[in-house]
C-alpha positions in Angstrom: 0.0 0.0 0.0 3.1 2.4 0.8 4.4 1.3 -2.4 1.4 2.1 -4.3 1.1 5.9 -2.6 4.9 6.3 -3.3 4.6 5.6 -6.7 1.2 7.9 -6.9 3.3 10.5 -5.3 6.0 9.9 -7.7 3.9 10.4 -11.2 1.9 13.7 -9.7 5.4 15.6 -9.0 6.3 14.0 -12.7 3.1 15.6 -14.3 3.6 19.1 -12.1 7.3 19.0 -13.6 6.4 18.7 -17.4 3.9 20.6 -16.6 6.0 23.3 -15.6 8.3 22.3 -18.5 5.8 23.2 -21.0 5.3 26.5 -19.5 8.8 27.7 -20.0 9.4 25.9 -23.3 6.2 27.6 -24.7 7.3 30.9 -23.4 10.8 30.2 -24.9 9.4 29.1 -28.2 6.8 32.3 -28.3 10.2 34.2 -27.9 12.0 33.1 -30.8 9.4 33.6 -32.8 8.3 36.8 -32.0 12.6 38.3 -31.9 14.0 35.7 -34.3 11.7 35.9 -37.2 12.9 32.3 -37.1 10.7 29.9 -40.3 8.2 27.5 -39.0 11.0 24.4 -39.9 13.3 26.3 -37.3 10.3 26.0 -35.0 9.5 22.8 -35.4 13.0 21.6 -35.1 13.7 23.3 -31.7 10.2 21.9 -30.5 11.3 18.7 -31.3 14.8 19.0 -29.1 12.8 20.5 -26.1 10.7 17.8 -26.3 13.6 14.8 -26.2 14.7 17.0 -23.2 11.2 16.7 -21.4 11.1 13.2 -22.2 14.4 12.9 -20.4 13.0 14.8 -17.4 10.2 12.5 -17.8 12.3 9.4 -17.3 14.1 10.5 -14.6 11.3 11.4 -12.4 12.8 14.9 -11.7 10.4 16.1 -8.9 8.5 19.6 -8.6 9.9 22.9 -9.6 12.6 21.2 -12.4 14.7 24.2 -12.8 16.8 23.9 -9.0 17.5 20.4 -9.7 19.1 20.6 -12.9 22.9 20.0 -12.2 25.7 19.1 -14.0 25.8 15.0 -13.4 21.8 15.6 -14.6 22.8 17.5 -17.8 25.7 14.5 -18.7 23.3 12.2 -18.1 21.2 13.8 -20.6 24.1 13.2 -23.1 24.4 9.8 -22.6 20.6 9.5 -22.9 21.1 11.1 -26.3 23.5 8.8 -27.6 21.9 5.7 -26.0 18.6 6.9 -28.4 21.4 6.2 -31.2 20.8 9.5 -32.5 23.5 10.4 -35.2 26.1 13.5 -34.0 24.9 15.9 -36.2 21.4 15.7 -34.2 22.5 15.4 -30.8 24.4 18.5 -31.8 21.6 20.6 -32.7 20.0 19.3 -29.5 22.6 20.5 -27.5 22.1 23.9 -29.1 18.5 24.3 -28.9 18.9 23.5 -24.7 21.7 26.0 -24.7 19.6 28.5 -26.4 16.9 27.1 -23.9 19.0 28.3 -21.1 20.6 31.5 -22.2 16.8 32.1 -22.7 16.0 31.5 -19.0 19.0 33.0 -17.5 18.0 36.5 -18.7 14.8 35.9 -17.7 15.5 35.4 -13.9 14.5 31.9 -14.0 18.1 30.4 -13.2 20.9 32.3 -11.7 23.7 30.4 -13.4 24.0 29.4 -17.3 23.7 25.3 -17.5 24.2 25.3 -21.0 28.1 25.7 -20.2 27.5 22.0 -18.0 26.7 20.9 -21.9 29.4 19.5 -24.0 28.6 19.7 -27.4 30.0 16.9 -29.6 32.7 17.8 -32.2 31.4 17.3 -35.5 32.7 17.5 -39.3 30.2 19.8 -41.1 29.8 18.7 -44.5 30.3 20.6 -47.5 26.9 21.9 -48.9 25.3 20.6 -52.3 25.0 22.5 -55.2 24.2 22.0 -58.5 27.0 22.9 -61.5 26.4 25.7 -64.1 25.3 23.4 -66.6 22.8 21.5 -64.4 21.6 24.7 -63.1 20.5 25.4 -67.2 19.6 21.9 -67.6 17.0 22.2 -64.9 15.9 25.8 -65.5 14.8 24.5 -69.0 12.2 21.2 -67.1 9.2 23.4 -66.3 6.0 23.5 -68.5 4.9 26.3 -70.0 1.6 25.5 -71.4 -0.3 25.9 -68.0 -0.2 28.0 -65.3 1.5 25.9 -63.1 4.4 25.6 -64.8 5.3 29.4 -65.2 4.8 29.8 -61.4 7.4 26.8 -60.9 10.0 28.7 -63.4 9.9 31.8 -61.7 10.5 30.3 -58.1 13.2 28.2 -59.9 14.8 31.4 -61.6 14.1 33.3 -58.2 16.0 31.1 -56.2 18.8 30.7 -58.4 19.1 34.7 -58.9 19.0 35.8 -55.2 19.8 33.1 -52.8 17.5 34.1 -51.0 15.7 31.3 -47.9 12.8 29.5 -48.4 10.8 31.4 -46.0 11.6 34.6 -47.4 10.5 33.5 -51.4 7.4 32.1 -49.5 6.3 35.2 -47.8 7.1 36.9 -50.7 4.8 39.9 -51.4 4.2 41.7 -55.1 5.2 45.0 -53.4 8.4 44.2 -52.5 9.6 43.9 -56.1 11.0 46.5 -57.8 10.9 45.8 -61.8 12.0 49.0 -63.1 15.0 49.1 -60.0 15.7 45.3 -60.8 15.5 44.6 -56.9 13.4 42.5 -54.5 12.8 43.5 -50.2 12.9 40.5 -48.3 12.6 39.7 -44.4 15.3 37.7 -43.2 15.7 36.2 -40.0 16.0 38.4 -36.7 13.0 40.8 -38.5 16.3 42.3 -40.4 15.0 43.5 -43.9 17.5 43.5 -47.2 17.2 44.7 -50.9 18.6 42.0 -52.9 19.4 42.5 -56.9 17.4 39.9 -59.1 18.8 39.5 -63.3 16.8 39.8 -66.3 16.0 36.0 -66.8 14.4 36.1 -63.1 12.4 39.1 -63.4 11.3 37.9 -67.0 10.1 34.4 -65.6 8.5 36.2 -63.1 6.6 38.8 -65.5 5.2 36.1 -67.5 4.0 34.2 -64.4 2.1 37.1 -63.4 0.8 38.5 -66.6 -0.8 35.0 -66.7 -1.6 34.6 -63.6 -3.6 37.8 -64.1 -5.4 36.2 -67.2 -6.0 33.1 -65.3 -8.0 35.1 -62.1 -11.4 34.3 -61.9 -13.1 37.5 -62.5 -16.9 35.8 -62.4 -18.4 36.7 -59.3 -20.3 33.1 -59.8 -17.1 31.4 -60.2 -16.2 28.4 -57.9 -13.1 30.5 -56.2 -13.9 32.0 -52.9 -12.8 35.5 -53.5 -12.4 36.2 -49.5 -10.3 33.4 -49.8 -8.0 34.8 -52.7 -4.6 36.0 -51.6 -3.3 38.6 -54.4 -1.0 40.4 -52.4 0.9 36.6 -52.2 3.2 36.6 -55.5 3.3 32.8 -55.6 -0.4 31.1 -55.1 -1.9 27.2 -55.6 -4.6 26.5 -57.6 -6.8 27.6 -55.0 -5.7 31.2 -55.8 -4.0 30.9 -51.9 -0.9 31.4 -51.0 1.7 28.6 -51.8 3.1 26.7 -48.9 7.0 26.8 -48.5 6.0 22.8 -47.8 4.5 22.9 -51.7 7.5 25.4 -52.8 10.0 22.9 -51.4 8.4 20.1 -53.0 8.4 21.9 -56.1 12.2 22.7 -56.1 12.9 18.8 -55.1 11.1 17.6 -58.1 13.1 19.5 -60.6 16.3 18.9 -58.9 16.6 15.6 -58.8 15.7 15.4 -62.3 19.5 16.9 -63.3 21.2 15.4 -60.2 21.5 12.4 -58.6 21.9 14.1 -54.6 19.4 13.0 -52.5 19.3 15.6 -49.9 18.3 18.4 -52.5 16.4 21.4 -51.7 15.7 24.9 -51.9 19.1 25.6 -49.9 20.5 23.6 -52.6 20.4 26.7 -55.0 21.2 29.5 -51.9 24.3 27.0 -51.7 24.7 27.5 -55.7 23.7 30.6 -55.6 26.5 31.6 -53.7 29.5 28.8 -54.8 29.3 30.4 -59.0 29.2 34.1 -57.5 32.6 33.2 -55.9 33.4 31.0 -58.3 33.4 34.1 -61.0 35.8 36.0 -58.5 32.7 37.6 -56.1 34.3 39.2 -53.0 33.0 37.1 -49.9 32.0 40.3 -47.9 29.2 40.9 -51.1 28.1 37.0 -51.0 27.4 38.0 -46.9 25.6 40.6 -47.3 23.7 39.3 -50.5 22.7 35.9 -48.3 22.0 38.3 -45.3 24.4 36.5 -43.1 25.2 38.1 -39.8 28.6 36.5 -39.8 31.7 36.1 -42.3 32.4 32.6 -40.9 28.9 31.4 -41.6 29.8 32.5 -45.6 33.3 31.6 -45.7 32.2 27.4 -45.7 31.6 28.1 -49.3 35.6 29.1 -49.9 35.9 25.3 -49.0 33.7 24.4 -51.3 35.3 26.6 -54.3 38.5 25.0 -53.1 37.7 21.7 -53.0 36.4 22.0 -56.6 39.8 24.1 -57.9 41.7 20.9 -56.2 39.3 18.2 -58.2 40.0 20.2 -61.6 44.0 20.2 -61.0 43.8 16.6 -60.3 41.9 15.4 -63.2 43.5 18.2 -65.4 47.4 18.1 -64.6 49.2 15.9 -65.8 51.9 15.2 -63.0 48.9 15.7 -59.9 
């Protein structure tokens, strides 16, 4: 019977402990949205890292108020949890750094007096090179989309837009018709952290995008009888479904993935794919790596400067297959 009430006691302090847990993590979560600007995948990933840490907490039957018994032999335990989960490095990483952010988070907010993220040993990690597609693919695939409906023009233009600016797939997505600039040849975007940036777009972008909108124009249902909800239409929205919505960056990325993998045999292809080519031919042409930052809206130079590797790694695969004594 003591057994039994121990045990009751046991899962209530549990409950009140994730229950407090959720508190702070949606408080945390409501914050990087609101400063960060950060894109609902962002989101959605550090949800998904809080939530292996509450499962932890869970296990471990931490009792009531969570936050004074976190310690450092807690926090290493969590590690091992992590690993014992046989989650790959790259994800027990990022897990790492969402809790981190988690605590800096906390700290300034008076909830703990000392930063637990430092208890936290990240694990070291090779970051691999990003993907991009070559010149000639990049003309290859620009030449796939359709252009006897619609459908097809719209693809083109996100492909060409994409390819042109470099720009996220959160910021093509929320992309409105007043922040293009035809006659200036530029495009306003809002990056992360709310910071806003003019980007220049080329001819062959802005043309794609001219023709998807001067048929998308012809294509409106007018008809006040017509089938489409016109409440429901979104015309501010430069890029919309066949519902005359708003396309998803879920439907924008799915878009991109198709026509990718139709010119290269990568897997992991996506719309960073072309912010990743985007940026390797610019420095590949001789582009000076403060212009690539600024153009990608990159707060630091290290965060650019993995794409040197990447330029060098290619110079070093042309000398070997080229010279004769390599």
């Amino acid at each position: 019977m003591g057994d039994s009430g121990c045990l009751s006691n046991q899962w209530n302090q549990t409950g009140k402990v994730m229950q407090d847990f959720k508190t702070e993590k949606r408080s945390f979560i409501q914050h990087i949205q609101r400063e960060k600007n950060f894109s609902e995948n962002t989101k959605i990933s550090y949800e998904c890292a809080l939530s292996t840490f509450g499962e932890f907490l869970k296990k471990r039957g931490v009792g009531e108020d969570f936050l004074h018994q976190l310690s450092r032999p807690l926090l290493r335990d969590f590690l091992v949890f992590l690993k014992r989960k046989g989650l790959k490095e790259s994800t027990i990483a990022h897990r790492v750094f969402v809790l981190k952010s988690f605590f800096k988070y906390l700290l300034k907010k008076g909830r703990i007096k000392t930063d637990l993220g430092s208890y936290l040993l990240s694990p070291k990690r090779r970051k691999p090179l990003p993907s991009f597609l070559t010149v000639s693919q990049m003309e290859d695939l620009l030449g796939l989309p359709s252009r006897d409906q619609l459908a097809g023009f719209r693809d083109l233009a996100i492909l060409e837009l994409f390819y042109s600016t470099g720009m996220r797939l959160s910021e093509l997505s929320e992309l409105k018709l007043s922040s293009i600039d035809f006659d200036g040849e530029l495009i306003r975007v809002m990056g992360k952290g709310k910071k806003e940036r003019i980007i220049p777009v080329g001819a062959e972008a802005l043309g794609a995008l001219k023709n998807y909108l001067e048929r998308r124009k012809q294509c409106f249902p007018r008809d006040p009888n017509s089938d489409k909800d016109q409440s429901q239409v979104d015309a501010e929205a430069v890029f919309l479904n066949h519902s005359w919505r708003k396309l998803s960056a879920r439907s924008i990325r799915r878009i991109v993935k198709k026509f990718a993998q139709m010119v290269s045999e990568e897997k992991r292809t996506s719309p960073h794919t072309f912010r990743h080519t985007f940026a390797t031919h610019l420095l590949d042409e001789g582009a000076n790596l403060l212009t690539v930052k600024e153009l990608l809206g990159h707060e630091s130079l290290s965060t650019t400067q993995i794409y040197t590797h990447v330029t060098t790694e290619r110079l070093k695969k042309i000398y070997k297959k080229a010279h004769p004594r390599a």
